[in-house]
C-alpha positions as CSV (number, residue, x, y, z in Angstrom):
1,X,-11.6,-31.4,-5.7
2,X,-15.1,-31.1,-6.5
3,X,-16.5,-28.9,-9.4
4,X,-19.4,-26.9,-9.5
5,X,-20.3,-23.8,-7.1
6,X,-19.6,-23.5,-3.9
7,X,-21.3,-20.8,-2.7
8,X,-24.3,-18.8,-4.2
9,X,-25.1,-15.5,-3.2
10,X,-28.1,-13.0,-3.7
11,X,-28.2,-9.1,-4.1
12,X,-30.3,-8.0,-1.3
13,X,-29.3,-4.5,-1.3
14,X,-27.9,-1.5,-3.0
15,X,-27.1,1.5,-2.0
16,X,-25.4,4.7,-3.6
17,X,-24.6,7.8,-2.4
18,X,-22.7,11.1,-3.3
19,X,-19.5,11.8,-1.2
20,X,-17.9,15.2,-1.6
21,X,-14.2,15.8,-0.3
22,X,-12.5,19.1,-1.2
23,X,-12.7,19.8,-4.6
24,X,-13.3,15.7,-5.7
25,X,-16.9,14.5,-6.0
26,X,-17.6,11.3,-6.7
27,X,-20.8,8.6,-6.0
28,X,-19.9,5.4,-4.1
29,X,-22.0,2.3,-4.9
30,X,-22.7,-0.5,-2.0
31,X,-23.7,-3.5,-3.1
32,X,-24.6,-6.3,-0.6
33,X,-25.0,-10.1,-1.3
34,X,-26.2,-12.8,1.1
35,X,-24.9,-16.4,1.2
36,X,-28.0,-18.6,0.0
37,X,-27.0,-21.1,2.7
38,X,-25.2,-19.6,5.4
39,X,-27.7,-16.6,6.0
40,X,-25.0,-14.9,8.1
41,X,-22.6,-14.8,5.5
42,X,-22.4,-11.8,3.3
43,X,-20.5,-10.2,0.5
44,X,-20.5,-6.8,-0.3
45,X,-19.2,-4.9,-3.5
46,X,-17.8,-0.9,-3.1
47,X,-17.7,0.6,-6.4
48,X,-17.1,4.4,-6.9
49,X,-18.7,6.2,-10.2
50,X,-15.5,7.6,-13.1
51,X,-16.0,9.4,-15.8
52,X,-14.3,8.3,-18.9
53,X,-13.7,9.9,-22.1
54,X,-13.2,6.5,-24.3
55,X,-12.6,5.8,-27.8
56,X,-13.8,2.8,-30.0
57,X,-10.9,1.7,-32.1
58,X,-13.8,-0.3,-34.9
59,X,-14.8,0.7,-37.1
60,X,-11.7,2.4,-38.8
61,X,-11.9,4.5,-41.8
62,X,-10.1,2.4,-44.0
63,X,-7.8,4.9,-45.9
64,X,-6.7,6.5,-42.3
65,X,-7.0,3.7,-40.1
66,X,-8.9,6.5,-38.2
67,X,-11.9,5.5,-35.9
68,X,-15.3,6.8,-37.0
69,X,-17.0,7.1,-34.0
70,X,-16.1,10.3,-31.9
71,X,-15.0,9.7,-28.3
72,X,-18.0,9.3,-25.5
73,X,-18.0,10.1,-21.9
74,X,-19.4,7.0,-20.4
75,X,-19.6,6.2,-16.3
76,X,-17.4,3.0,-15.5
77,X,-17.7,1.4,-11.6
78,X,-14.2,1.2,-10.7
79,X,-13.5,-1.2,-7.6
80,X,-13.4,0.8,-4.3
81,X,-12.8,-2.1,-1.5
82,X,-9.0,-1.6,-1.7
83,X,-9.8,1.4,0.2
84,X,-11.3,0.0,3.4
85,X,-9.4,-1.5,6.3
86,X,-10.8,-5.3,6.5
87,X,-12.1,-7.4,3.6
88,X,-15.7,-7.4,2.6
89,X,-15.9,-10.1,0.1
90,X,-16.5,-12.6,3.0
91,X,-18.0,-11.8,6.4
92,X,-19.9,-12.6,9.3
93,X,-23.3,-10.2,10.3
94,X,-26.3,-10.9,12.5
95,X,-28.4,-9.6,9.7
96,X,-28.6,-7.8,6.2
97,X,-29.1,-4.2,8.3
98,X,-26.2,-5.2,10.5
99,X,-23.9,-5.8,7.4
100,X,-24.6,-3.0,5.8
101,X,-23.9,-1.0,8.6
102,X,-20.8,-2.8,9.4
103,X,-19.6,-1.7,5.5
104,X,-20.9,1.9,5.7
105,X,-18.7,2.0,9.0
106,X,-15.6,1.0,7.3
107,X,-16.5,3.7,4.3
108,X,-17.2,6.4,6.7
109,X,-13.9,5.4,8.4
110,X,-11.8,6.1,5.4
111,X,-13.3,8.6,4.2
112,X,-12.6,10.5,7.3
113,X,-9.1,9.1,7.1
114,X,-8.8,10.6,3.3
115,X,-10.4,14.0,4.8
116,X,-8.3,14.2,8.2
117,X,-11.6,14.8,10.2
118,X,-14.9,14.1,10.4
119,X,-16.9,14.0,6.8
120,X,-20.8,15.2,7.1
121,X,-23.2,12.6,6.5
122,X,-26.5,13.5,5.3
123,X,-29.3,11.4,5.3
């Protein structure tokens, strides 16, 4: 087997947008990625925005053992693919518009699934 990389992609888009079902709101992240070589070849990344309380454990006040730092509430993109029917980290699109679209499709999809209906889209 031969070492070194096999494909290389490049970011040509990002998009985010704020989805609002029932009482959950939440931001969903697309970004899109083009194979350098096979221009119809894309990747595309779903994150959605969490809010975290975290804690550092270092440094520690010695005689507790305590962390000094108080907690923070700090944004972390958690994967969101697992929730779309078909898999986005390799596919086939005419263009960067068309694969883009076909990702938004599958979002809309499940979050329509997820609402039981239609969701609103605003643009």
């Amino acid at each position: 087997m031969r070492k070194g990389v096999s494909h290389l992609y490049a970011l040509v888009k990002t998009v985010e947008f704020d989805v609002v079902l029932g009482d959950d709101s939440f931001a969903l992240r697309v970004e899109l990625f083009q194979d350098k070589t096979r221009r119809q070849t894309f990747r595309a990344n779903i994150w959605r925005n969490e809010l975290y309380r975290i804690q550092s454990t270092f440094p520690q006040n010695p005689s507790t053992g305590r962390p000094e730092h108080q907690p923070s509430d700090e944004v972390i993109l958690i994967d969101w693919s697992s929730n779309l029917r078909g898999n986005y980290s390799v596919f086939k699109a005419a263009s960067s518009a068309a694969a883009l679209n076909m990702v938004l499709k599958a979002i809309r999809a499940a979050l329509d699934h997820a609402a039981g209906g239609k969701v609103e889209w605003r643009r």
